[in-house]
C-alpha positions in Angstrom: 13.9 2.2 1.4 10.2 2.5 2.2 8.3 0.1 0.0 5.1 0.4 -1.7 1.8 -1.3 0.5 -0.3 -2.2 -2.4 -0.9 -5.6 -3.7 -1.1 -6.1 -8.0 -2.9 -3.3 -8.9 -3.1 -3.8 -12.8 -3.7 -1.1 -15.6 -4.4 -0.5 -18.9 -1.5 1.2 -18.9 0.6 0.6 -15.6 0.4 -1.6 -12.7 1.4 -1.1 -9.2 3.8 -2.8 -7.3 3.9 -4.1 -4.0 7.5 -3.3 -3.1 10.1 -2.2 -5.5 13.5 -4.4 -4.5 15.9 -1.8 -5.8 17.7 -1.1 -2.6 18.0 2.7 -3.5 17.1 5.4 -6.2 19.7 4.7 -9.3 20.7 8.0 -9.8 22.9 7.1 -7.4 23.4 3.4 -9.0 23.9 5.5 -12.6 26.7 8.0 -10.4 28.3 4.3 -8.4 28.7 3.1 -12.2 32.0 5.8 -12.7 33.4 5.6 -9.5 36.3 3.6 -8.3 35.0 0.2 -6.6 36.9 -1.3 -3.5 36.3 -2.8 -0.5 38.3 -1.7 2.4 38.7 -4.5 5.2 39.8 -3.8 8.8 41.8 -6.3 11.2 42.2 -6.5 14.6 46.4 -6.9 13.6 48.3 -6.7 10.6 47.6 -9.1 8.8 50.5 -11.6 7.2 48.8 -12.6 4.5 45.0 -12.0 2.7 44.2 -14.6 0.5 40.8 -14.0 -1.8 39.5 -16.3 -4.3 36.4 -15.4 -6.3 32.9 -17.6 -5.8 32.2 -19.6 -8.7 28.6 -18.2 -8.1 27.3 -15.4 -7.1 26.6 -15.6 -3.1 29.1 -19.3 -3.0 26.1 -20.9 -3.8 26.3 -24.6 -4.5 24.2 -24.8 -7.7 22.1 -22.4 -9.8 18.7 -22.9 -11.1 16.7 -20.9 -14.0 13.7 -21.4 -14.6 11.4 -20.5 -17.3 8.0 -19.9 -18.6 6.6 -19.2 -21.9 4.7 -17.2 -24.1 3.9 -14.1 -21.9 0.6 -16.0 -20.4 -1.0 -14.3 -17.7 -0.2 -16.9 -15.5 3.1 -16.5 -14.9 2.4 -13.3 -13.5 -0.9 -13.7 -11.7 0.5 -16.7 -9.9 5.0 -16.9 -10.0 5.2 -13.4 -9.7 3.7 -13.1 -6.1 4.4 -16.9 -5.0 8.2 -15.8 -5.5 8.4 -12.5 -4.2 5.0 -12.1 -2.1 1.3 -10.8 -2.1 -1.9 -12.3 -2.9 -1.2 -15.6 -6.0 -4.3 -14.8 -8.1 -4.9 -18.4 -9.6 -7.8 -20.1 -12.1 -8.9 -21.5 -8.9 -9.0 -18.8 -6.6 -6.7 -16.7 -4.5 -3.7 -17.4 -2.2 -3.6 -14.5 0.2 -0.9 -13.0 2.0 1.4 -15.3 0.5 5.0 -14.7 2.2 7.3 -15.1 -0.9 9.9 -18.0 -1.5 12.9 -16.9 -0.7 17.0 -18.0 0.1 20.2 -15.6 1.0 22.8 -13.6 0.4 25.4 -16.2 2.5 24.9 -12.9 4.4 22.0 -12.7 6.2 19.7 -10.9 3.5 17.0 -12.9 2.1 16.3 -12.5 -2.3 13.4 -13.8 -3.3 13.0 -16.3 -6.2 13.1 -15.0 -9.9 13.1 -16.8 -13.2 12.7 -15.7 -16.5 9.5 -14.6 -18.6 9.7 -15.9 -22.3 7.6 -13.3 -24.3 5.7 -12.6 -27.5 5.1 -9.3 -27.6 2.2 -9.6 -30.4 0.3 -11.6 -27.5 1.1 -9.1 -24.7 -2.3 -7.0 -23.8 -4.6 -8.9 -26.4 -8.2 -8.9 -24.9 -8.6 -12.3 -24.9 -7.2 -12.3 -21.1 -4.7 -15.2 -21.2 -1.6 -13.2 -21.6 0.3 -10.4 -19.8 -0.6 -6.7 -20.3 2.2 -4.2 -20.5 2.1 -3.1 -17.4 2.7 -6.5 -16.1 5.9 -6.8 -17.7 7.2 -3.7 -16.5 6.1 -4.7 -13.2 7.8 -8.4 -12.9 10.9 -6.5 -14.6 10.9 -4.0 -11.4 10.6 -7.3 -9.4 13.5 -9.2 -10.4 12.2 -11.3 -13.4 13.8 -11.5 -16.6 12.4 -10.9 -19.8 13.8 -12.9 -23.0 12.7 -12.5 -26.5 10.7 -15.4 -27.8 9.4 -14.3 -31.1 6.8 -11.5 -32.1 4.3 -14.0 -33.2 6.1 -16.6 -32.5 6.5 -18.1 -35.8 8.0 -21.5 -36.3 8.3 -24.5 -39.2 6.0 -26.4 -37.2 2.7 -23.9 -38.2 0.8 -24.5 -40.5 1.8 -21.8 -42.5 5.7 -22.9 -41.5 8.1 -20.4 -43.0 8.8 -19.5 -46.9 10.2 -22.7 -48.8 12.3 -19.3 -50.7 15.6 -19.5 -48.2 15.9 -15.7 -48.6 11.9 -15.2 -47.7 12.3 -17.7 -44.8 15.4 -16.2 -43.3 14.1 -12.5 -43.6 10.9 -13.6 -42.0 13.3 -15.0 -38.9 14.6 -12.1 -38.8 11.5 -10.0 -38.5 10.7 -12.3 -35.6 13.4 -12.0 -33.8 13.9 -7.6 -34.3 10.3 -6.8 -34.3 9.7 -8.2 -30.8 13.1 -6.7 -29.4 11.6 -3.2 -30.6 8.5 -4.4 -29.1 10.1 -5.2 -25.5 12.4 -1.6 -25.7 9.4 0.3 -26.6 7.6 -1.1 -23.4 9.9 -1.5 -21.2 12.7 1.2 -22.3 15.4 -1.6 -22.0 17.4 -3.5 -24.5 16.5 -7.3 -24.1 19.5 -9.4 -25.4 18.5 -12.5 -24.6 16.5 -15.4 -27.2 13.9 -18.5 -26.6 13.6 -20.3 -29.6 9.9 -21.3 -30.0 8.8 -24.7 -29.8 13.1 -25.4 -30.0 12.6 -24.6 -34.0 16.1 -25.1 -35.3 15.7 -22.6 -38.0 16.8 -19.9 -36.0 19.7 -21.5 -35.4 22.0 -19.8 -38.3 20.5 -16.8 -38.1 20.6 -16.4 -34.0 24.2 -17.5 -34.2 25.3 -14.8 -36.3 23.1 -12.0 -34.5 25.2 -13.0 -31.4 28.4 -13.5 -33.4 27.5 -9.7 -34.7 26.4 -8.5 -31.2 22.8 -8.3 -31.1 22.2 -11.0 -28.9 23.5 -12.1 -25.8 21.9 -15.8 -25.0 20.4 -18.1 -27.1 18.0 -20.4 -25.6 16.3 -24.0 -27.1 18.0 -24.8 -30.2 20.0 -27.9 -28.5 18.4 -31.0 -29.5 15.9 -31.6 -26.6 16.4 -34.9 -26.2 19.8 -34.6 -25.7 20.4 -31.4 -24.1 18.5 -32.1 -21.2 18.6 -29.0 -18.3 19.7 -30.8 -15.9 22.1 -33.4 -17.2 24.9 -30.4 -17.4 27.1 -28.3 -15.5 27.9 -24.6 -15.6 31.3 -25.3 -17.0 29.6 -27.3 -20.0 27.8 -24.4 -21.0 30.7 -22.1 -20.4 32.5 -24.5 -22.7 29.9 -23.7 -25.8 29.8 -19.9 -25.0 30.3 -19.6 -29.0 27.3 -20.5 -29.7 25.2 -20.1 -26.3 23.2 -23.0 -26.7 20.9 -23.2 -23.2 18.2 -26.0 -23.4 15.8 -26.2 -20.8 14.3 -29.5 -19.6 10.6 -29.8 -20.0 9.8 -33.3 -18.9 11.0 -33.2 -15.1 8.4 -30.9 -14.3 4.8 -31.2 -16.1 1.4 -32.5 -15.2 1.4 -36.3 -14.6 5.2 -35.4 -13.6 4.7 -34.4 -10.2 4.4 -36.9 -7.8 4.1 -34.4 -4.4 6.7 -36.8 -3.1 10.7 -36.4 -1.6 11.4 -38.3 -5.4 10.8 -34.8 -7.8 13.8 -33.9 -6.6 15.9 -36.9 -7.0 17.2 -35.3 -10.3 18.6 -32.6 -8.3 19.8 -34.2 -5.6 22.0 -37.0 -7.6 23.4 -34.3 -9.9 24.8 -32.4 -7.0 26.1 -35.8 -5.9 27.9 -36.5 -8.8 28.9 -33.5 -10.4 32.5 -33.5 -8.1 34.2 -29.7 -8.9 32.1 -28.9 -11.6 29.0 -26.8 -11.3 25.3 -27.8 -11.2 23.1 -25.5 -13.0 19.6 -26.4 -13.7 17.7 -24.7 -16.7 13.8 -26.1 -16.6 11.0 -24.3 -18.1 7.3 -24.8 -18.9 5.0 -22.8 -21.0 1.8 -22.3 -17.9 1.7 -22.4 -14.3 -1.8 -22.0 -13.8 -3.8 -24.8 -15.2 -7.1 -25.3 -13.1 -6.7 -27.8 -10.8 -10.2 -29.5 -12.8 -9.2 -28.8 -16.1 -6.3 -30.6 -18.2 -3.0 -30.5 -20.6 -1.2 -32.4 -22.5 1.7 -30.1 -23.4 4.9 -28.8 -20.6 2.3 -27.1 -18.4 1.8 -27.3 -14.8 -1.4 -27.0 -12.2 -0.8 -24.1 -10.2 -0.8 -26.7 -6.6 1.5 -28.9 -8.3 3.3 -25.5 -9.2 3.6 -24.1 -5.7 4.8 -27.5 -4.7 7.8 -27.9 -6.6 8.7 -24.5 -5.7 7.8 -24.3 -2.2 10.1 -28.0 -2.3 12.7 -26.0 -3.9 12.8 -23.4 -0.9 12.5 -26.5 1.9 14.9 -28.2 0.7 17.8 -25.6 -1.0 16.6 -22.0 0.1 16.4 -20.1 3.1 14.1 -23.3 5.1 17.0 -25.6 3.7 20.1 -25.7 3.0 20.7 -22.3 1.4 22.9 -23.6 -1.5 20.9 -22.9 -4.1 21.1 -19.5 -6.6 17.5 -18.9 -7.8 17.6 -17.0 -10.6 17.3 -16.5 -14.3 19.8 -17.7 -17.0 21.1 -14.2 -18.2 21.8 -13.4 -14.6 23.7 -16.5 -14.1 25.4 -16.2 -17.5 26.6 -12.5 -16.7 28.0 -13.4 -13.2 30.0 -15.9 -14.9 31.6 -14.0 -17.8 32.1 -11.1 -14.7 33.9 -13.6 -12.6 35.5 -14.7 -15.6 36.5 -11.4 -16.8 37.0 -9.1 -14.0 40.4 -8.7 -12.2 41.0 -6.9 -8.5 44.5 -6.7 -6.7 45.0 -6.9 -2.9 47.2 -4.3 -1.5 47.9 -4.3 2.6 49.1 -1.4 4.7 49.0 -1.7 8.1 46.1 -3.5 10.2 44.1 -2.6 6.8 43.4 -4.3 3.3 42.2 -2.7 0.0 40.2 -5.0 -2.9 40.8 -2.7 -5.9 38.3 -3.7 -8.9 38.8 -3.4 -12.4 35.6 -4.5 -14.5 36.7 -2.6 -17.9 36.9 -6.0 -19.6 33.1 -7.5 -18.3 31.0 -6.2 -21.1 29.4 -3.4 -20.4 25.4 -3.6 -21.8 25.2 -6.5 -18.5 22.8 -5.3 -16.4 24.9 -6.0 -13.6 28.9 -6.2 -12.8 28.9 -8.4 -9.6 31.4 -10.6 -7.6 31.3 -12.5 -4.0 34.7 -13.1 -2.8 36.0 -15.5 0.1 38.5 -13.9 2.0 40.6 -15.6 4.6 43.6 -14.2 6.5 45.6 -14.3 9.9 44.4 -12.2 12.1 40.6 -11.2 12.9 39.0 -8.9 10.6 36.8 -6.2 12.5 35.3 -4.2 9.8 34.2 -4.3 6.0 33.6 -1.1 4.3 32.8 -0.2 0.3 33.3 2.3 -2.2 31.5 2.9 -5.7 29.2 -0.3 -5.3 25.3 -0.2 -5.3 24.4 -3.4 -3.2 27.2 -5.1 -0.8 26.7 -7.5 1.7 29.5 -9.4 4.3 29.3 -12.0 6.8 32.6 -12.5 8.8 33.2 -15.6 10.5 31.5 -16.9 7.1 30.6 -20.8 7.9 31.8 -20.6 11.4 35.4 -20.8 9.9 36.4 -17.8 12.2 36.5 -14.0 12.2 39.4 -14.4 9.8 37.0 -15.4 7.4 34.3 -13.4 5.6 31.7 -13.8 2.8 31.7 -10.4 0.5 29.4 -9.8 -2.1 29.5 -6.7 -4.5 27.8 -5.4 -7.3 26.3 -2.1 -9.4 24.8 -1.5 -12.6 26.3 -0.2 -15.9 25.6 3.3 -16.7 22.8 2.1 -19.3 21.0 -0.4 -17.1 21.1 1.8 -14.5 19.3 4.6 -16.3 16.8 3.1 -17.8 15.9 1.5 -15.0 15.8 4.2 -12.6 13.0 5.2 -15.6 11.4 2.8 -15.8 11.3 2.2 -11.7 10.0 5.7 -11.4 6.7 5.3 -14.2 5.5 2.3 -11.9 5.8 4.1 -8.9 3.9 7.2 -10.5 1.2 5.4 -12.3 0.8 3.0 -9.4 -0.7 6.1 -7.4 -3.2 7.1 -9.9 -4.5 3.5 -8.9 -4.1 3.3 -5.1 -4.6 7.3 -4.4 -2.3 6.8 -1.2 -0.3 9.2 0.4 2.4 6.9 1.5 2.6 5.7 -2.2 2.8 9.7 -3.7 5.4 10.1 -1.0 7.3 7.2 -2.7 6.9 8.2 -6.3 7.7 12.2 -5.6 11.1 10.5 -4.4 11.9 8.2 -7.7 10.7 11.0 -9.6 13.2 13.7 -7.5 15.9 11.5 -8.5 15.6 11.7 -11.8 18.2 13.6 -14.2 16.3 17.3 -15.6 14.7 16.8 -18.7 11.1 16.4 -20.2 11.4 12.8 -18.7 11.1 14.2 -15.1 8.8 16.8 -16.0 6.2 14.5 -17.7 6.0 12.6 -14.9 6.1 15.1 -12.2 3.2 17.1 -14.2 1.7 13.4 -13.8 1.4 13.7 -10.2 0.6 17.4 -9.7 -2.8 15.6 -11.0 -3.5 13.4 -9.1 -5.7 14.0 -6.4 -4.3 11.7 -3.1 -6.7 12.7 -0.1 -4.9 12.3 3.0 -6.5 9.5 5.3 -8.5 8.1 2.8 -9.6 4.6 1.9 -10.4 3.6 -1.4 -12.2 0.4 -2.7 -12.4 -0.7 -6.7 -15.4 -2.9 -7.4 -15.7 -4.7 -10.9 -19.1 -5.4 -12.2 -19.2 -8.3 -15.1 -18.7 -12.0 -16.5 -17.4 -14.6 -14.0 -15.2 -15.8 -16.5 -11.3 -16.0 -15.4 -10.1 -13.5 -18.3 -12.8 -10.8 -17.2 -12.2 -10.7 -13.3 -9.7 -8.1 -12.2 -7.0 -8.5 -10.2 -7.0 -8.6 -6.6 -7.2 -6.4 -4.6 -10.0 -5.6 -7.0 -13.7 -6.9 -5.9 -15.6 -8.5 -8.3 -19.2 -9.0 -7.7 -18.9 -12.5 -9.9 -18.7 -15.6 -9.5 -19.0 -18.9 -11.2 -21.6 -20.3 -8.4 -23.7 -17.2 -7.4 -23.3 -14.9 -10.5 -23.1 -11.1 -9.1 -26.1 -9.4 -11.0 -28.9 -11.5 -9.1 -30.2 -10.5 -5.7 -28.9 -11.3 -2.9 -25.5 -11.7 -4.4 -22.9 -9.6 -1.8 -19.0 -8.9 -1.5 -18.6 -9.0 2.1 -15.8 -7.2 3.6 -14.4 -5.4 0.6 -11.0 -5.2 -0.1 -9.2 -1.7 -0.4 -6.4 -0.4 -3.3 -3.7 -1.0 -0.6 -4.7 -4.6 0.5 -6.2 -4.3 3.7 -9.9 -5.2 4.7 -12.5 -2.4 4.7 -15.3 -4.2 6.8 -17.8 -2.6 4.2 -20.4 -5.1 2.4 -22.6 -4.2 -0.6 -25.0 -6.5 -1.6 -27.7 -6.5 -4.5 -31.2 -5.7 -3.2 -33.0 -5.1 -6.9 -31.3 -7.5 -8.9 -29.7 -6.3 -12.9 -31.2 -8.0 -16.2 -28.0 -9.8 -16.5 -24.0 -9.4 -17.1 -23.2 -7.6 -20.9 -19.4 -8.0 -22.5 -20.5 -4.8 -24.2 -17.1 -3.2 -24.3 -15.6 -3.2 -27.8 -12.5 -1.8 -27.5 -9.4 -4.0 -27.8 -7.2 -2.3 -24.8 -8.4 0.0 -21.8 -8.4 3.9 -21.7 -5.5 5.5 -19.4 -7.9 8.0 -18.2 -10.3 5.7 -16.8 -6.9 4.4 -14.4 -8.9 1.1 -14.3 -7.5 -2.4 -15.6 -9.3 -3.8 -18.9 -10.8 -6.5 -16.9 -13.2 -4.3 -15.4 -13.9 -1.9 -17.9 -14.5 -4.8 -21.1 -17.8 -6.3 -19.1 -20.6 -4.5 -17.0 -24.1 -5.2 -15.4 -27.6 -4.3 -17.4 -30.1 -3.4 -15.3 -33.7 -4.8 -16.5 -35.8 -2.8 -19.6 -37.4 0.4 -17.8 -36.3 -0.9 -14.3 -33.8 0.5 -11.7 -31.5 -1.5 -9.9 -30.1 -1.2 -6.7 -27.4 -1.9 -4.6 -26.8 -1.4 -0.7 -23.8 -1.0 1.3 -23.6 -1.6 4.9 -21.2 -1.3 7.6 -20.3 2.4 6.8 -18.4 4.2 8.9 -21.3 7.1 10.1 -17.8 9.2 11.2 -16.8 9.4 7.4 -17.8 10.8 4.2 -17.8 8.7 1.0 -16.8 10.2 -3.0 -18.2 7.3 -5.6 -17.0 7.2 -9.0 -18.6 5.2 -11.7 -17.7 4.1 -15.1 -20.2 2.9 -17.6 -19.6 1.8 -21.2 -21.6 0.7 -24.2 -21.1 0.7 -27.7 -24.4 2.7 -28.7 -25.4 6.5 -29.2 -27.8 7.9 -27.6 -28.3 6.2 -24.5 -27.3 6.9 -20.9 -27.0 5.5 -17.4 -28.5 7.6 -14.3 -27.2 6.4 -10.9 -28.5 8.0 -7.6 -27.4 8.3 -4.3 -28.8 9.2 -1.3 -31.4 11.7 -3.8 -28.5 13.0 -5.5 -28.6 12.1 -9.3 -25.3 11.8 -12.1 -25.9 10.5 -15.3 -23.1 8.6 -17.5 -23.2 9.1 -21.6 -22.3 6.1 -23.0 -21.0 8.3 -25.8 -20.2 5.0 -28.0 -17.0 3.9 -26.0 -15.6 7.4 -24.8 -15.0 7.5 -21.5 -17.4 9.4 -19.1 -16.7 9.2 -15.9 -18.9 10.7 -13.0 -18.9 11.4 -9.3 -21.4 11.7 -6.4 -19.1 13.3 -3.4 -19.2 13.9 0.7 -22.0 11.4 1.0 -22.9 11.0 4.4 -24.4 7.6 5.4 -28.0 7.1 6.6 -28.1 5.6 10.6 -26.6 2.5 10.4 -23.6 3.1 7.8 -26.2 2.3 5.1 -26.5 3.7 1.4 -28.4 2.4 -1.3 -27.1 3.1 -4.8 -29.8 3.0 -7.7 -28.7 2.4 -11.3 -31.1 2.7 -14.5 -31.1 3.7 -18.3 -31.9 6.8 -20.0 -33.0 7.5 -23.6 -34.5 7.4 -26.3 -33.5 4.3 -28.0 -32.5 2.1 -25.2 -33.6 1.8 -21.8 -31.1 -0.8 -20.5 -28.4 1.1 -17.7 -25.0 -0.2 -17.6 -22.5 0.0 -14.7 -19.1 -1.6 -15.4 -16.8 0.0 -12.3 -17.9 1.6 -8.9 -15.1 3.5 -7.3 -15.6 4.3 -3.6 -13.4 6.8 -1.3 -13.9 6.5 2.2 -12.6 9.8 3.5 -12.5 12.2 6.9 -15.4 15.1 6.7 
């Protein structure tokens, strides 16, 4: 499947994603679901016998791992999201560029790159502050392979000062509210049911209510009501926690891995390595967590927190040592994945039947529960003669390696899985409202191409027609190139995303002359060689936005549109951009915002003037198109204000399209 070129485009609304690991449209994962699921195998003789015995975990790994983070913080997407699967790690100290992903296999020969699990808040998610995840980011890691869990709406515990009602009734009602409000709040986002729980701060007073929402169905998992002193993640074994699957208790260890933890030596993984030594036929599974994994590398915490370095050494440790640089035994992923492929290998039956030189694996998951959002099994199959082939029927993803472990061709690895008819659904929506919004962002053909095709797939209904209505208009120029630069605060929480430019920085703040972006990035991630620098420089930066989220018709992410440049009382100021390509033609778009009546920006290029009502908040966007550059590849862009009770200008977003004549 072609995969999306952009890098971590995020929206008000949306955000795009670099490549969408789905392995195919799921209208055909949602038709897979009712069909009858074997696995045909081929021999070079008649076999005698076919012996196959189901992998404790999914891919024969030796051990699992889950790891999560807390609270919805930006940081776990900025900086896991792309360190596990790929892109540019957007960290409190800078960016990471280009980074490959942290990856281990299939047993097969595919490489999955790591997941864990998101613990969220939904009251948090999109707050202007900046320090936790926007909507859009949610649905994005979702697309991506991370889990979400419910941790609370507000999250609410005994331990606030406020603490819960001393009325028994009160308190348990207020529980309650915590725990249903933010599931609404994650379905309403993200279109899917999230079963799962994170106790906050490992309150145990949602212990008797949590126990009887899963005794009653509601939820799946319950995470961090376990003592933590004594149910440490790593001191047990899958079988342990299969052995308490009444109540579900998963604790996560947050002491192995925290600042002042990490030594950057062979020794943080001690704990991993003795467990696997000692844990004989039972099943290592580790289940860490910490609340951030992007604390500047100069600031400080005292609470279950790590430095992003320190971060991106255990994990890139974890892939040296057990993923695909390794040893390849360990399973990186989140708890309710684990969980399911157990109760699945658990609960699912399959018969061999032989005739001739062939075998057929006949699967019967009727009695795995069905609101999993996968049915999966890997299988080790040994026999007596060669095998030659492995073919599959009714599955979404399958993999095989014969001769698995240089054991011989009468040996083979087989993994197979698909999604229930719900998951499957409403993810192939949810897959497809990425891919569509992602183009209003990147204006690439190659990504329209991409989201016509999720958005073909789709069942008829006012679903499909929403969306395809949604990209009748947008306007994708063929060719073009298109760079997104933020004007503002240097401040963490008010730069955008890469590959946003953002003319700010701590050390050389962006609105004083001479300040320059030099080789500005473009919406799909590659370099433009285009620099624009500040000749006359602006009064200052302004946080003048007042608005608590951004507007979807602006397309830009509330980073840039919360903060802008002021150009000086009565004054113009100007900016120049070099290195244009004289061949080309250039469309700018601009986006200016205060919260005042009665005033106005005017920008002009090349004599051409616009002029931007600030229209108290409503958006306003203008264009200056087919602008040809002076000799050189040179244009100067000149910014001012207008009216009659304020002559400040304002310019918060400069959108440029480099396009053919």
């Amino acid at each position: 499947m072609k995969k999306i070129s952009s890098l971590f485009l995020i929206f008000s609304s949306f955000v795009y994603s670099q490549g969408i690991n789905s392995g195919l449209f799921f209208s055909q994962a949602a038709a897979n679901s009712s069909k009858a699921k074997k696995v045909i195998i081929t021999f070079d003789a008649p076999p005698n016998t076919v012996n196959v015995k189901t992998s404790y975990y999914k891919y024969n790994k030796e051990f699992a791992f889950s790891f999560g983070m807390d609270d919805g913080l930006i940081g776990a997407y900025n900086t896991a999201v792309p360190l596990f699967t790929g892109g540019t790690v957007i960290h409190q100290d800078g960016l990471t560029e280009g980074y490959p992903g942290l990856f281990y296999s299939d047993g097969a020969g595919t490489t999955i790159p790591f997941a864990a699990t998101m613990n969220v808040n939904m009251k948090n998610i999109g707050v202007s502050a900046g320090a936790n995840m926007s909507e859009a980011m949610l649905r994005d890691a979702y697309i991506k392979g991370f889990a979400l869990t419910n941790h609370g709406f507000t999250p609410r515990t005994q331990f606030d000062l406020d603490g819960w009602d001393d009325d028994p009734v009160i308190r348990d009602q207020q529980i309650r509210y915590e725990i249903e409000e933010n599931y609404n709040q994650l379905k309403a986002v993200i279109g899917i049911k999230i079963d799962n729980f994170t106790a906050p701060s490992n309150d145990d007073s949602y212990h008797a209510i949590t126990t009887q929402m899963k005794t009653d169905g509601f939820l799946k998992i319950v995470n961090n009501i376990g003592n933590p002193s004594r149910d440490k993640g790593h001191d047990f074994t899958a079988e342990y926690w299969m052995a308490n699957e009444a109540t579900r208790w998963f604790s996560r260890d947050f002491t192995i891995w925290t600042e002042g933890a990490v030594n950057k030596t062979p020794s943080d993984f001690d704990f991993i390595n003795t467990k696997l030594a000692a844990v004989g036929n039972e099943h290592a599974w580790f289940t860490l967590g910490v609340h951030n994994v992007d604390i500047s590398e100069t600031g400080s915490t005292g609470g279950a927190s790590l430095k992003y370095l320190d971060f991106k050494y255990v994990m890139e440790g974890l892939e040296l040592n057990y993923g695909i640089k390794g040893a390849d035994n360990i399973w990186m992923a989140p708890i309710n994945m684990v969980y399911e492929y157990l109760i699945s290998a658990r609960d699912a039956s399959y018969s061999v039947h032989t005739v001739g030189n062939k075998a057929t694996i006949s699967f019967n998951f009727s009695a795995v529960n069905p609101k999993f959002l996968e049915h999966a099994l890997s299988l080790i199959v040994d026999a007596d003669t060669n095998i030659t082939n492995i073919a599959y029927e009714g599955f979404d993803v399958h993999s095989s390696k014969i001769n698995y472990q240089n054991l011989g061709n009468h040996t083979a690895l087989i993994n197979v899985a698909y999604q229930p008819p719900y998951h499957a659904t409403a993810y192939q929506r949810l897959e497809a409202v990425v891919a569509v919004n992602s183009v209003k962002a990147t204006l690439s053909q190659s990504d329209l191409e991409y989201a016509q095709g999720l958005v073909n797939a789709l069942p008829p209904g006012n679903f499909k027609e929403g969306l395809a209505a949604d990209l009748e208009n947008i306007k994708v120029v063929l060719g073009s190139v298109v760079i997104k630069i933020d004007f503002g605060r240097s401040l963490h929480s008010y730069i955008s995303p890469y590959p946003w430019n953002n003319l700010a920085t701590p050390d050389a703040p962006g609105h004083l002359a001479g300040a320059k972006l030099t080789n500005m990035d473009t919406t799909t991630s590659t370099k433009s060689g285009i620099d624009l620098e500040v000749i006359a420089p602006f009064e200052n930066y302004d946080a003048n936005f007042s608005g608590t989220n951004g507007d979807p018709q602006a397309n830009f992410p509330f980073e840039a549109e919360r903060d802008c440049f002021k150009t000086p009382a009565g004054l113009t100021s100007t900016l120049r951009l070099t290195n244009l390509n004289e061949n080309k033609v250039y469309d700018f778009t601009a986006f200016s915002s205060r919260n005042v009546i009665g005033t106005a920006t005017e920008i002009t290029i090349n004599g051409e003037t616009v002029t931007i009502d600030h229209k108290k908040n409503l958006y306003d966007l203008v264009s200056i198109n087919n602008v040809v550059p002076n000799a050189g590849g040179i244009l100067e862009i000149h910014i001012k204000g207008t009216g009659s009770s304020n002559v400040h200008g304002f310019l918060n977003v400069l959108q440029i399209t480099e396009k053919n004549p």
